[in-house]
C-alpha positions, 0 to 999 in steps of 0.5 A: 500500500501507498506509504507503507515501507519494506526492508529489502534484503540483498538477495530481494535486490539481487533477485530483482535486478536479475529480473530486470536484466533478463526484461532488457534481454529479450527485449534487445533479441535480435529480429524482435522481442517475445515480450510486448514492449507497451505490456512491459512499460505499462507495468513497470509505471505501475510498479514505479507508482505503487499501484499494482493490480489485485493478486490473480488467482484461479479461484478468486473468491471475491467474485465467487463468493463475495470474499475480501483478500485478507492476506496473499500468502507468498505472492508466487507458487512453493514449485521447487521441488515436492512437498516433503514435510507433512505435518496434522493440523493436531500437531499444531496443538500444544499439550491440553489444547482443544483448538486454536483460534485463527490468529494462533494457528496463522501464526504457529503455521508460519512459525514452522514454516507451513505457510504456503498459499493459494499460489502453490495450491494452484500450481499443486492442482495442475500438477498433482503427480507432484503430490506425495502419495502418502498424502493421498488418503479419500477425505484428506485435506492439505490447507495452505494457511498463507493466504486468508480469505473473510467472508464480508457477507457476514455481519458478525465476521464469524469466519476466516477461511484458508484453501484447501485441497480436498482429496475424492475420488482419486483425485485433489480439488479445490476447497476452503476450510473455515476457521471460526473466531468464536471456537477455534479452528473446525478441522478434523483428524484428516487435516494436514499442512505441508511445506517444501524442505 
């Protein structure tokens, strides 16, 4: 957002020049450029002004379902490499706990590091022989907790949801879990969140 200020590390400036270098070679490439020279300015004013587009997603639940982003999540798909960590939803559960509340869940997912979002659950649905078979269980659920989603239609906000990929019929599709801010999260026993070592 306009105002707002970001500590950049050496390797975010060194991954971004990198970018920009490879922007400037092919649009120098010899019998013309791959890339749509009017696409590339027009999107780098908006990056110089701060004013970048709404994150795409596949399945966008503001004009599903009305939702509000409440937090992107990592802004690009997890895609190097196979999920290798699995770890339940309980496991997040510290000794005597029932559940967690929304905030305490985020936060402990991300503490460990199962805090992928909806860009790689998208990306995991297209290709879906990247997911481990171990995970591949009728009922199973892996929730991406790094991006959130708020349902403005209600007028107590009882519920933030994060997505999900369900597991039927031998195949993973798209779903949202919810987490209710009067009781805790609602996730049952086939709940895992997975990361990328």
């Amino acid at each position: 957002m306009a105002g707002d200020k970001y500590p950049v590390a050496a390797s975010d400036y060194q991954d971004i020049d990198r970018k920009i270098m490879e922007i400037k070679r092919q649009l120098t490439q010899k019998g013309g450029s791959p890339l749509n020279p009017e696409q590339v300015s027009t999107t780098l004013q908006m990056i110089v002004d701060n004013d970048m587009p709404e994150p795409l997603f596949m399945h966008d639940m503001r004009k599903e379902r009305g939702y509000e982003l409440y937090k992107e999540g990592p802004p690009h798909p997890i895609n190097e490499g196979r999920p290798a960590t699995v770890s339940s939803y309980s496991s997040l559960r510290g000794t005597g706990e029932i559940s967690l509340t929304p905030s305490e869940f985020l936060r402990r997912a991300e503490y460990q590091g199962f805090d992928l979002g909806q860009h790689t659950l998208e990306y995991l649905l297209e290709h879906q022989e990247d997911i481990m078979d171990s995970c591949c269980i009728p009922g199973m659920y892996i929730v991406f907790p790094g991006t959130v989603w708020l349902n403005k239609n209600d007028p107590l906000a009882v519920y933030q949801y994060v997505p999900a990929m369900l597991y039927l019929n031998s195949s993973w599709s798209f779903s949202l879990k919810g987490i209710s801010l009067n009781t805790g999260s609602e996730f049952s026993s086939k709940t895992i969140v997975v990361k990328v070592n």
